[in-house]
N, CA, C and O of each residue as an XYZ file, in Angstrom:
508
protein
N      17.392     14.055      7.119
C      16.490     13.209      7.875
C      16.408     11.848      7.167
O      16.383     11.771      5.939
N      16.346     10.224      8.393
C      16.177      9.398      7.117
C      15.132      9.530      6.645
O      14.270     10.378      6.874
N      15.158      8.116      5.477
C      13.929      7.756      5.171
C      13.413      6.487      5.706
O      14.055      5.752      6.457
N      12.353      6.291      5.328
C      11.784      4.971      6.133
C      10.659      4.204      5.280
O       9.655      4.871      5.032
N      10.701      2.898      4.806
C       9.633      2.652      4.253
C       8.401      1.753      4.476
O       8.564      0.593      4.856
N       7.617      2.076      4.331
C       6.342      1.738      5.002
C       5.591      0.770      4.312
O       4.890      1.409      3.527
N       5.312     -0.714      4.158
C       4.228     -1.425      3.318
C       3.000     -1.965      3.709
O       2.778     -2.537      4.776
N       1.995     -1.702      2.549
C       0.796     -2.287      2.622
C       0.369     -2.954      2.010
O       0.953     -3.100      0.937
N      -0.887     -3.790      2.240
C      -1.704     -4.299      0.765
C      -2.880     -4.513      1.542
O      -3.051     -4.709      2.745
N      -3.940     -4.397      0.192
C      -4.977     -4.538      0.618
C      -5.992     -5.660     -0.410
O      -5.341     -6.631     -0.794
N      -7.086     -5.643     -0.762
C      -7.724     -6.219     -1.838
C      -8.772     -5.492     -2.182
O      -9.022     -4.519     -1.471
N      -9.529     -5.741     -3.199
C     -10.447     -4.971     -3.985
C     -11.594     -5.720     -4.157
O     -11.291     -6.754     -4.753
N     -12.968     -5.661     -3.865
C     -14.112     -6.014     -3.905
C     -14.252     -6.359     -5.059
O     -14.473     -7.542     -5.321
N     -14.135     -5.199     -6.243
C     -14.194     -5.690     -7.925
C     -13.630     -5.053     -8.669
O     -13.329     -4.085     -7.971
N     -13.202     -4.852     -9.723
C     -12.482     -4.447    -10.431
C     -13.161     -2.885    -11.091
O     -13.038     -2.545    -12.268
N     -13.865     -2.100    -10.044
C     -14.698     -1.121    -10.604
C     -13.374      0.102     -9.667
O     -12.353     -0.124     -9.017
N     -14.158      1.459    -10.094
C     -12.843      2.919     -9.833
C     -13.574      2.845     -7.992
O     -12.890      3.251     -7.052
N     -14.727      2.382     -7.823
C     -14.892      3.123     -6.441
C     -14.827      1.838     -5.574
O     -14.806      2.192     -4.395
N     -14.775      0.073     -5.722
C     -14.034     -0.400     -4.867
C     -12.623     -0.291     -4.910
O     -12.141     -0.548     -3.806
N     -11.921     -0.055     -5.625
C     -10.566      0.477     -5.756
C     -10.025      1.633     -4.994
O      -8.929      1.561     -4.437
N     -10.708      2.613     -4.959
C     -10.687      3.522     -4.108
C     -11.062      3.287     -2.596
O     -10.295      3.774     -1.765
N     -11.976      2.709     -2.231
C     -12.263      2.477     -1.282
C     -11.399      1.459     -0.708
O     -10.785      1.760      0.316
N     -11.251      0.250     -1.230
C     -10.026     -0.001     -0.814
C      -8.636      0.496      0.313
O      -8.206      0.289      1.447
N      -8.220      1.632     -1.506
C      -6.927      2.060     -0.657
C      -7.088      3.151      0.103
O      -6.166      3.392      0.882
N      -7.953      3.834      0.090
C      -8.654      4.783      1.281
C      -8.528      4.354      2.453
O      -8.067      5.179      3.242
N      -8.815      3.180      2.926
C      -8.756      1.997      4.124
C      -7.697      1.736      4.177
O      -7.433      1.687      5.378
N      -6.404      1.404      3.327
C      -5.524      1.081      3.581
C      -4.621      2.126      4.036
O      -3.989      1.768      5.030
N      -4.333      3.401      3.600
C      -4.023      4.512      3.733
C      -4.019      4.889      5.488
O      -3.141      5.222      6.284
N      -5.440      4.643      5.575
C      -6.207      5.266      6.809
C      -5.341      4.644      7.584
O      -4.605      5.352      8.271
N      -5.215      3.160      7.665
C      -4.539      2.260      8.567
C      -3.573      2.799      8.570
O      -3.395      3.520      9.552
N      -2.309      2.744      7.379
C      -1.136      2.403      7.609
C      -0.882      4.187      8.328
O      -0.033      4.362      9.203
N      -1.759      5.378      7.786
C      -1.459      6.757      8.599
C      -1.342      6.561     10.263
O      -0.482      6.897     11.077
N      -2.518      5.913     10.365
C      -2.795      5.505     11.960
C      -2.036      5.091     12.443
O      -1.481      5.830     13.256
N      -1.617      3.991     12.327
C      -0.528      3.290     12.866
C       0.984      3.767     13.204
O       1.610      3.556     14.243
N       1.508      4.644     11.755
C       2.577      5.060     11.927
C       2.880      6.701     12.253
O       3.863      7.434     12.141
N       1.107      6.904     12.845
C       1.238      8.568     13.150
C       1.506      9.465     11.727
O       1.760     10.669     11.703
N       1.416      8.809     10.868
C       1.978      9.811      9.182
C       1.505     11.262      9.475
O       0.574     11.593     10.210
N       2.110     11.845      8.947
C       1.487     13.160      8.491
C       2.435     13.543      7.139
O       3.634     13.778      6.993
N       1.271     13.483      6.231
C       1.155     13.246      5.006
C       2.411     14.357      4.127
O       2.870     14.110      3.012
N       2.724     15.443      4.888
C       3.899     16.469      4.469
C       5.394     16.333      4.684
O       6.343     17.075      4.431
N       5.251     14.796      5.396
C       5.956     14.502      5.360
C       6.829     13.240      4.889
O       7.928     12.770      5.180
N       5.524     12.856      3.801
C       5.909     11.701      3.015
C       6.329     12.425      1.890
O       5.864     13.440      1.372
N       8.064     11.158      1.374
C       8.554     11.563      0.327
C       7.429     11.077     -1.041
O       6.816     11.807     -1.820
N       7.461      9.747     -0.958
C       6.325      9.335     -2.078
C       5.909      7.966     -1.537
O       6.297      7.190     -0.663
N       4.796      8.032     -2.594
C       4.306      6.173     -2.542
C       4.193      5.756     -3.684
O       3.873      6.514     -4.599
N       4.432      4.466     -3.868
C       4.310      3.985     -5.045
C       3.483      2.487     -4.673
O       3.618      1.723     -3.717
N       2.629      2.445     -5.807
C       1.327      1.571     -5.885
C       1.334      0.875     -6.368
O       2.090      1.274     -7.254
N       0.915     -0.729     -6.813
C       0.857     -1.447     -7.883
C      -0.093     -2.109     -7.483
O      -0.410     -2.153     -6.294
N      -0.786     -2.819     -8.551
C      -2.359     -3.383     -8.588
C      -1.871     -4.830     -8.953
O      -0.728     -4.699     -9.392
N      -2.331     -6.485     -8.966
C      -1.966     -7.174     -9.718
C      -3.125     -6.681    -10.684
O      -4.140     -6.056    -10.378
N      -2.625     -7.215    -12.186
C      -3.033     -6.764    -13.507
C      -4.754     -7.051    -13.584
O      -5.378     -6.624    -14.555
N      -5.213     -7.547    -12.862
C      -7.295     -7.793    -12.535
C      -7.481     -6.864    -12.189
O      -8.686     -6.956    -11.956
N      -7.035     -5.291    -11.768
C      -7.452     -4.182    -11.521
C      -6.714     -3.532    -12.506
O      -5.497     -3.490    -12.688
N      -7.858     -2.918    -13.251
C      -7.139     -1.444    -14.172
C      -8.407     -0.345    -14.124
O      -8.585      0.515    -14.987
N      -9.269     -0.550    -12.917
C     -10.121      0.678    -13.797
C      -9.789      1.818    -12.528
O     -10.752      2.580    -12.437
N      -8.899      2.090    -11.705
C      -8.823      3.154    -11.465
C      -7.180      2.790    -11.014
O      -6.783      1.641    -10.825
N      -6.165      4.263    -10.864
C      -5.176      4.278    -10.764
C      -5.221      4.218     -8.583
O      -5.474      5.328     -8.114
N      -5.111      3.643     -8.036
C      -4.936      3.360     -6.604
C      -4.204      4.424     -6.252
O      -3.904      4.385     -5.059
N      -3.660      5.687     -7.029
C      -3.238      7.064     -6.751
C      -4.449      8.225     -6.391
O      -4.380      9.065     -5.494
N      -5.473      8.043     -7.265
C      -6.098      8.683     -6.706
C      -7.109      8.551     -5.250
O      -7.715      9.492     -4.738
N      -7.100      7.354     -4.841
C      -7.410      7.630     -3.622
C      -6.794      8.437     -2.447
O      -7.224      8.843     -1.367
N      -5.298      8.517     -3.281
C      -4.643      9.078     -2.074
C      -4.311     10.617     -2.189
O      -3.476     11.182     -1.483
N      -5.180     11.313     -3.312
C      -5.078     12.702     -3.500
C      -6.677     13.184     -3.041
O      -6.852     14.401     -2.976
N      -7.827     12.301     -2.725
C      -9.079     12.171     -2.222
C      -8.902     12.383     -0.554
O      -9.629     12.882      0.305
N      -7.756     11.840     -0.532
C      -7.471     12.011      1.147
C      -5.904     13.398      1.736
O      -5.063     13.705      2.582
N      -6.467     13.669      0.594
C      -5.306     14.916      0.437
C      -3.891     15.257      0.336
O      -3.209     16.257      0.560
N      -3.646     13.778     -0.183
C      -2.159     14.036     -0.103
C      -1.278     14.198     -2.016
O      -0.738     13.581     -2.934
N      -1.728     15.502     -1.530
C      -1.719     16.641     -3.181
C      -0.287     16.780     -2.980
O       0.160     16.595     -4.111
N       0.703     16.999     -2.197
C       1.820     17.202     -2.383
C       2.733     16.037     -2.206
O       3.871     16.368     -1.872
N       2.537     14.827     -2.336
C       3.282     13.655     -2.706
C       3.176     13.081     -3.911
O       2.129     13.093     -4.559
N       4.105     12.614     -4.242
C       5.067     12.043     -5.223
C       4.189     10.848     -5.537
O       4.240     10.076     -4.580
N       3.284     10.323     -6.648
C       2.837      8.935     -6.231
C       3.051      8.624     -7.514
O       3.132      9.530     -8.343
N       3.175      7.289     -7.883
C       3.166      6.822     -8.800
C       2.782      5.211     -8.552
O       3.046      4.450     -7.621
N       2.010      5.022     -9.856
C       1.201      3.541    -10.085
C       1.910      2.623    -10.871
O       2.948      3.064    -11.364
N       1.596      1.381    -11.131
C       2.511      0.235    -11.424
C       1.522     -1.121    -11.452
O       0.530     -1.207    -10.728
N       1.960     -2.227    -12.446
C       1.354     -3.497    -11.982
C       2.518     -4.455    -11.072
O       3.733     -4.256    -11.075
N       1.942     -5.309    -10.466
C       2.866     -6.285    -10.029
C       3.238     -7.433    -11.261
O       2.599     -7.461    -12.312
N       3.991     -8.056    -11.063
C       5.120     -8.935    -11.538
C       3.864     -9.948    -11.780
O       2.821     -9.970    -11.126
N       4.170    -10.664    -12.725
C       2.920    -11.967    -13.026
C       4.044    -12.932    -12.693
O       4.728    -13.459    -13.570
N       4.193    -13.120    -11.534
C       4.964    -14.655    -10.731
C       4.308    -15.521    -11.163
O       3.118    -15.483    -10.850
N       4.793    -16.697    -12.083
C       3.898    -17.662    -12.544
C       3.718    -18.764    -11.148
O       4.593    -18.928    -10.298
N       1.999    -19.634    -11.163
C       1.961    -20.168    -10.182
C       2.854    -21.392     -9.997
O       3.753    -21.597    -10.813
N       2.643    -22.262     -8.912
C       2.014    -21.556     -8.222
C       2.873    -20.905     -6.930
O       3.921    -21.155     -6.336
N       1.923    -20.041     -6.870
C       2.983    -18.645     -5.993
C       1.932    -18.641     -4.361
O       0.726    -18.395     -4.362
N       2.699    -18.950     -3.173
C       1.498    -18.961     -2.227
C       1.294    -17.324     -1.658
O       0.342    -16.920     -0.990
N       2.125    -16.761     -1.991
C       2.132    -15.091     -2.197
C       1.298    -14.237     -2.595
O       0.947    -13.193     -2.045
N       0.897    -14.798     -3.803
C      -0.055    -14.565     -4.860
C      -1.105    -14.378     -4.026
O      -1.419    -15.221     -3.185
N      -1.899    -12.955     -4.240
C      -3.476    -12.245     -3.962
C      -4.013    -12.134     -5.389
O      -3.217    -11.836     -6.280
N      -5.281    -12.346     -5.671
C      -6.142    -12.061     -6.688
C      -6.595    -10.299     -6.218
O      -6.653     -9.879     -5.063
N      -6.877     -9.486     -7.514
C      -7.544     -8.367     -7.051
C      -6.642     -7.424     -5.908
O      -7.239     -6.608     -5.205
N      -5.447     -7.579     -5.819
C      -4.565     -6.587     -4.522
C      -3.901     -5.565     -4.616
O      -2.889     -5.616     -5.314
N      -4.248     -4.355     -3.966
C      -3.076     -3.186     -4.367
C      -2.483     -2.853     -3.263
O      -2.918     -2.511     -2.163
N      -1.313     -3.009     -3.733
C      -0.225     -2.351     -2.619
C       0.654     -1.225     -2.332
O       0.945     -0.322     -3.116
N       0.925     -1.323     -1.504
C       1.757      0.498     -1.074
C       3.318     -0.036     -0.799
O       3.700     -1.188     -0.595
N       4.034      1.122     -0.860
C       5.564      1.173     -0.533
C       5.430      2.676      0.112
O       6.371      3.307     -0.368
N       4.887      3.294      0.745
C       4.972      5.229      1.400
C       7.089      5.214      1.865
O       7.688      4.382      2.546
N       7.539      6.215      1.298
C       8.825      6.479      1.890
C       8.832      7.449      2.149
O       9.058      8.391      1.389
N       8.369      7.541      4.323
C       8.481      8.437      4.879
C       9.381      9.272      5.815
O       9.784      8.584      6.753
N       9.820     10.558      5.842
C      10.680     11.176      6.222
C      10.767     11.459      7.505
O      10.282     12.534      7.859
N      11.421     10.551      8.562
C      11.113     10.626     10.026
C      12.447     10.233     10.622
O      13.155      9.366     10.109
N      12.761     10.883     11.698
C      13.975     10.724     12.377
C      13.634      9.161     12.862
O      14.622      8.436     12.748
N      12.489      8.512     13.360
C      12.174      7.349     13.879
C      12.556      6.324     12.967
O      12.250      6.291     11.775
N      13.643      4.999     13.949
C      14.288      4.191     13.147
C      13.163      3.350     12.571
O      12.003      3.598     12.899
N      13.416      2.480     11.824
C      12.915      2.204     10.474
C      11.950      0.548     11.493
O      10.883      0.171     11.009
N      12.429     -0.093     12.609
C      11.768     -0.894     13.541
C      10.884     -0.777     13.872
O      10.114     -1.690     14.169
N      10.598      0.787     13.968
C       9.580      1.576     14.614
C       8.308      1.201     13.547
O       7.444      0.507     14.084
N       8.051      1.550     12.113
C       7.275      1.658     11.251
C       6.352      0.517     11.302
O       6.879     -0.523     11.698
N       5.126      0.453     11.006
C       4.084     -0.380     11.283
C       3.316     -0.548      9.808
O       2.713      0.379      9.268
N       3.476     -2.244      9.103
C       2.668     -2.098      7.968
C       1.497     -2.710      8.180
O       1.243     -2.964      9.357
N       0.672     -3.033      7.327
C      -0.936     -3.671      7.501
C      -1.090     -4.389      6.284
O      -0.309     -4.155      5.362
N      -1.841     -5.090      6.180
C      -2.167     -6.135      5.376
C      -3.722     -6.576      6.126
O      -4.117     -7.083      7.176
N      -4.323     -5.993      4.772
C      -6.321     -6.007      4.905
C      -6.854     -6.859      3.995
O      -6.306     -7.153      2.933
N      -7.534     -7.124      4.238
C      -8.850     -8.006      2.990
C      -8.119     -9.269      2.770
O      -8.392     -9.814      1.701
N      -7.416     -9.757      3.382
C      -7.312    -11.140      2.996
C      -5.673    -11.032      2.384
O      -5.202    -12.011      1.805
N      -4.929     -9.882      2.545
C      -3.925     -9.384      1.732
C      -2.511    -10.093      2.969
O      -1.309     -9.899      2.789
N      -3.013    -10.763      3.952
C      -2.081    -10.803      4.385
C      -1.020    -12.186      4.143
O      -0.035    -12.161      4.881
N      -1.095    -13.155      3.374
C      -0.701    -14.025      2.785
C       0.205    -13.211      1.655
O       0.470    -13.912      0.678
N       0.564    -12.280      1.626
C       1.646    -11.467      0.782
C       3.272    -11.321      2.368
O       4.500    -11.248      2.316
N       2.131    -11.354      3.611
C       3.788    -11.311      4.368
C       4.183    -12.254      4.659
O       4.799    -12.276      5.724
N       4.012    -13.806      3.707
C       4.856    -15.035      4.325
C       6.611    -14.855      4.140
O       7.430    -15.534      4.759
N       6.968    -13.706      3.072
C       8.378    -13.330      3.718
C       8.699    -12.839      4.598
O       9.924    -12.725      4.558
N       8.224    -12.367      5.609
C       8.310    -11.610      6.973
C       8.142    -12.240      7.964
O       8.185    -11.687      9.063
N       7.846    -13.896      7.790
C       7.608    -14.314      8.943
C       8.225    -14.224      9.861
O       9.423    -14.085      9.611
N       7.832    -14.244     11.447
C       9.172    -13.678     12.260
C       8.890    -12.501     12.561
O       8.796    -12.336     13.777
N       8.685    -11.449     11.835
C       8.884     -9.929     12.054
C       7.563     -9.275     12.143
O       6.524     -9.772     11.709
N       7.666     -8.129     12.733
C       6.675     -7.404     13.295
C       5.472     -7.036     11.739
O       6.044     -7.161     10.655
N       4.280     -6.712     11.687
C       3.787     -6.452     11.060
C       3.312     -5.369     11.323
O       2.557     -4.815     10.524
C-alpha cells in the first residue's frame, strides 16, 4: 500500500506541557478530520517544536488521543537565521506518513494559530 504524507503546524499559547498539548491535540483533530485518518493506519509522525518550546514532547498529545500504536518521534526545527518570512515563534509541526491506497493529491494539511505563513512554499497548491 502507498504511503502518503500529511503536514501540519500549529502554535503554542506558551511554552508550558498543557498549551503544548492542547495545541497539537487541535492540530491532530484537524488534520484526522480532514483526511478521514484512522489512526491504525498511520505509519508514523514525526514532530518538531522551534527550540521556545521544550516543556513537553508534542508526542504525547498524540498518545492522549490514542494513537499508542504509532511510531512518533520528536525533534527541533532548524534555527534558519533571520530574516526568514517562514519563521513561526512558539510552532509545532507534524509530518503523519499515512498508509492509504488514496493518491497523495488527495491528502489535506492545516496550518492553525497563525502557523500558516510556514506554507509560503506551497503557494499555488492546495492546503
Amino acid at each position: 500500500m502507498p504511503v502518503r504524507g500529511i503536514r501540519g503546524a500549529t502554535t503554542a499559547t506558551a511554552n508550558t506541557a498543557v498549551a503544548i498539548n492542547e495545541a497539537t491535540e487541535e492540530l491532530l483533530r484537524e488534520l484526522t478530520a480532514l483526511n478521514d485518518l484512522d489512526p491504525s493506519d498511520v505509519a508514523c509522525a514525526f514532530f518538531t517544536t522551534t527550540t521556545d518550546l521544550d516543556a513537553e514532547f508534542p508526542a504525547h498529545a498524540a498518545r492522549r488521543l490514542g494513537w499508542t500504536q504509532v511510531a512518533l518521534l520528536c525533534g527541533h526545527d532548524m534555527n534558519v537565521k533571520q530574516p526568514n518570512p517562514r519563521g513561526v515563534a512558539m510552532c509545532i509541526r507534524v509530518l503523519i506518513l499515512y498508509n492509504t491506497p488514496r493518491p497523495q493529491a488527495t491528502m489535506r494539511f492545516a496550518y492553525l494559530r497563525g502557523a500558516e505563513a510556514i506554507q509560503a512554499d506551497l503557494e499555488g497548491s492546495r492546503t
